[in-house]
N, C-alpha and C positions, 0 to 999 in steps of 0.2 A: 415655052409654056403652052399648052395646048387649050382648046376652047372651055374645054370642063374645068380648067384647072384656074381659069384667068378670075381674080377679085374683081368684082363691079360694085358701084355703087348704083345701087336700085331706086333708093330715094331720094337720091340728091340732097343728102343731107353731108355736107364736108364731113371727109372722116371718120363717118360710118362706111363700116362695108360687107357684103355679105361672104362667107367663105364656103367652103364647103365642109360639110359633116363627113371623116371618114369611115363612120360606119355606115350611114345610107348613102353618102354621093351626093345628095341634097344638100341646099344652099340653107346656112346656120346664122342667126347673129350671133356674134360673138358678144355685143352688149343684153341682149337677153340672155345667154347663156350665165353672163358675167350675175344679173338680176335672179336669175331661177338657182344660181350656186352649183352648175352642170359645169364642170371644165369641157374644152373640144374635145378629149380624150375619151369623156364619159366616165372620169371619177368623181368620185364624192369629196367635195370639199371638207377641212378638219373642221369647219363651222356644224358640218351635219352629225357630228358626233360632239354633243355637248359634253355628256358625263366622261369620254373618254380619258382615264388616267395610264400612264406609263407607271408598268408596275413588271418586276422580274418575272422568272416563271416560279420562285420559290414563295414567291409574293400571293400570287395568283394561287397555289396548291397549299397557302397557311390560310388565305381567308375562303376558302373552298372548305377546308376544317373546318374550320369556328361555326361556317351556316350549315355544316352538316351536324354538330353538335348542337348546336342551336338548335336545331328540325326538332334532331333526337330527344333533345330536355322537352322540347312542347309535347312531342308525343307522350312520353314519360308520363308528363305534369298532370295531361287531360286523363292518358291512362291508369291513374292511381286516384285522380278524383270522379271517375265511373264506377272504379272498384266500389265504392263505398253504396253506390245505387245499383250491385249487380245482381240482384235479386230480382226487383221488378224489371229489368232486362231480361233477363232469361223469362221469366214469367209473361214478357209482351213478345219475346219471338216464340214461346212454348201458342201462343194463339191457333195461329193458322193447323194447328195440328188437331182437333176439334176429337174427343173422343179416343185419342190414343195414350197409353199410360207411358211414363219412363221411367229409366233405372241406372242407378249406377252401379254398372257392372264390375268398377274395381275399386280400390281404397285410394281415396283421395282424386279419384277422378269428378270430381266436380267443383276441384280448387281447381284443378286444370282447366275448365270449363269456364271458370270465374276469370282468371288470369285472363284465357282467349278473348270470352265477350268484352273485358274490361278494353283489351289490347284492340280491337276491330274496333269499338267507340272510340276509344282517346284518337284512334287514328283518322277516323272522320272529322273528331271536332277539331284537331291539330292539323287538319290539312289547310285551310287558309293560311295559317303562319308559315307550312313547309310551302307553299309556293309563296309566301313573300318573301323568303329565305333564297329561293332558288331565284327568281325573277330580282332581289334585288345584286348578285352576284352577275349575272348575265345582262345587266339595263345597261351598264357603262360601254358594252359594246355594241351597242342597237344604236342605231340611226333614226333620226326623226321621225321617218316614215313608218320605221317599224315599233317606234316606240307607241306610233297612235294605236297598234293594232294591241297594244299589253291589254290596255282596260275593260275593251270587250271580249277579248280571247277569256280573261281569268273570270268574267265577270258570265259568261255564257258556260263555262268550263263548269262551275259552281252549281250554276242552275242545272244545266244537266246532269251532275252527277247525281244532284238531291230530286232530279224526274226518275233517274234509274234506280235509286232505292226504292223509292214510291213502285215503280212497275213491278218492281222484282216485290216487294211485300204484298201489292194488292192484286198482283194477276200472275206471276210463276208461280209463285211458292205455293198459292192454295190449288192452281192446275195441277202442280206438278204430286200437290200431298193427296187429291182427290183420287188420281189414277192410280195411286202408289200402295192408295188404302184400299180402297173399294176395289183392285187386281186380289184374287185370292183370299176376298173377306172371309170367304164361304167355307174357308177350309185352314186359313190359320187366324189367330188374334192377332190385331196391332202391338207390342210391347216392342220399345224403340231403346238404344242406348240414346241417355241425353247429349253425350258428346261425337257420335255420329250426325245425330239429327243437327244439333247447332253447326256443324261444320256442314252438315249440305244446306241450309240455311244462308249461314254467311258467306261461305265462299259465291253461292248462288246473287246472293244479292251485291254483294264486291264486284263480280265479272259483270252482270250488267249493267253497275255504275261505268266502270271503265268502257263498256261498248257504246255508251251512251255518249260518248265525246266527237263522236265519227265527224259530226256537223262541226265541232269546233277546227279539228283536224284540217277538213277539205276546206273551210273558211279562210284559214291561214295560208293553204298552198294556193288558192285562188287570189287572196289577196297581194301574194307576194310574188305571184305572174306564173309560177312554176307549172301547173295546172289550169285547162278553163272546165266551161261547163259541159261542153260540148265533147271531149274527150272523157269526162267522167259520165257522160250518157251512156255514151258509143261504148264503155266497161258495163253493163248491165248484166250482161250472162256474167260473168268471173264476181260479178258481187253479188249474186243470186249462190252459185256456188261458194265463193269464200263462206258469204256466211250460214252457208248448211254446214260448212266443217266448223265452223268459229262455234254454231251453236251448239252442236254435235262434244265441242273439246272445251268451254268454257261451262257446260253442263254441267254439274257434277253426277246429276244421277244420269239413269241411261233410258229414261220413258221419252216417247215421242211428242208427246204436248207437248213438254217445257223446252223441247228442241226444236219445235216447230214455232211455238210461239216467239223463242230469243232468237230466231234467225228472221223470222217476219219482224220483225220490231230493228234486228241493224240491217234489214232492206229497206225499210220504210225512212229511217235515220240518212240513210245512205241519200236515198230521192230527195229529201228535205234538205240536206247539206247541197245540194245540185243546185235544186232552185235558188238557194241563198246565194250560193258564186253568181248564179245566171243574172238574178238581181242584181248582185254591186259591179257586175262589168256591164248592164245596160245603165247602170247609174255615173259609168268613169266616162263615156262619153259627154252625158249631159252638163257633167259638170267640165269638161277639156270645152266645150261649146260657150258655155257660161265663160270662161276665163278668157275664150279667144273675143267673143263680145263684147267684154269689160273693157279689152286693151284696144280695139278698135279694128277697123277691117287691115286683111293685110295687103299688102303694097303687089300687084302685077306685076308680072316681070314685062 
């Protein structure tokens, strides 16, 4: 047995002894490890997976159905009770369009119209249910650790979506209809199909809810070691570029405002999600400091 390899007792306490860690070479207690639930090996004990149930794979792909069906009925449910208020819907996204008339340009194109708006709302207010459908199928395999990160993931996830409709209603949609009208006022009239317009509307405001998660995103991969802050710095030019094409392709129309504005807004997203990783990895030391003070100084060799 060689000098690296030799067990010492460090504190003189019978019976304890320090061994070595074979992933750093470093000297481990195996009774703090036994305390923190780390095996020597570096797996996770079955205590760190409470919800964990043995289940087949036929098992796992019928309850996979039922929360997909489940999603589907909420969607449904909220989708047929918006139908009933889809009038003043179209008439609160008809706003931002100030001065232009519309029409329907074929027969029964504004049951269609109905249908879509009703479909895009039920699907917004049915979105809390479909992530507690999908989060509670995926919780039995999460680990303590990562289970802490569910409630602010879905709870930040939430909030930003409902920032990204707000931006997309109160600053694309009227840049994007101002340049779009007043380009060649001088020479044609505004008359819009209704179902054109609500589709660059909603799909407009759908894409920037979604780009609006970016923070949630980078929070998660920071928090779960994958990623730090410093490597998503060091990408600045490639996220200056991704999102001129993200804004470029999540656009639906093709005017320069509303593509300059949605790509400024997920670079800005981007920077904000940085600083948040940067924050909780100068906050994982304080608290590794804190824990090592509680337990008392450690032992010289």
């Amino acid at each position: 047995m060689s000098e690296h390899d030799t067990i010492a007792n460090l504190d003189g306490e019978p019976g304890r002894a320090m061994v070595l860690s074979p992933a750093s070479g470093s000297a481990a207690d195996p009774i703090a490890m036994a305390e923190t639930g780390v095996s020597p090996g570096g797996a996770l004990p079955p205590e760190d997976f409470p919800g964990e149930v043995e289940m087949s794979l036929t098992d796992h792909l019928e309850e996979l159905r039922r929360r997909v069906l489940r999603g589907l009925l909420a969607v449904v449910i909220a989708a047929a009770a918006c139908l009933a208020f889809v009038r003043p819907l179209v008439k609160l996204l008809e706003m931002p369009a100030q001065g232009v008339r519309f029409l329907q340009l074929a027969p029964g194109e504004f049951l269609f119209v109905s249908l879509k708006v009703a479909g895009y709302a039920g699907l917004t207010l049915a979105l809390p249910w479909v992530l507690f459908e999908g989060l509670a199928f995926v919780l039995p395999g999460l680990s303590r650790r990562e289970r802490r990160l569910v409630a602010p993931a879905v709870a930040g996830s939430t909030v930003l979506f409902a920032a990204g409709l707000a931006f997309a209603w109160w600053a694309l949609v009227p840049a994007a209809l101002r340049f779009l009208v007043s380009y060649g006022a001088d020479v044609v009239e505004p008359i819009w199909s209704i179902e054109r317009y609500l589709d660059f509307v909603l799909l407009l405001m759908v894409a920037t809810a979604l780009a609006f998660q970016l923070p949630v995103l980078q929070l998660l991969l920071g928090a779960l070691g994958l990623i730090n802050a410093q490597t998503m710095l060091g990408a600045w030019r490639w996220v200056v570029l991704i999102s001129a094409l993200a804004g470029a392709v999540l656009t639906p129309s093709t005017d320069p405002v509303t593509m300059l504005l949605l790509s400024g807004a997920i670079t800005i997203l981007y920077l904000i999600g940085v600083g948040l990783v940067a924050l909780s990895q100068g906050l994982r030391p304080a608290q590794a400091h804190g824990t090592q003070s509680a337990d008392g100084p450690t032992p010289a060799a």
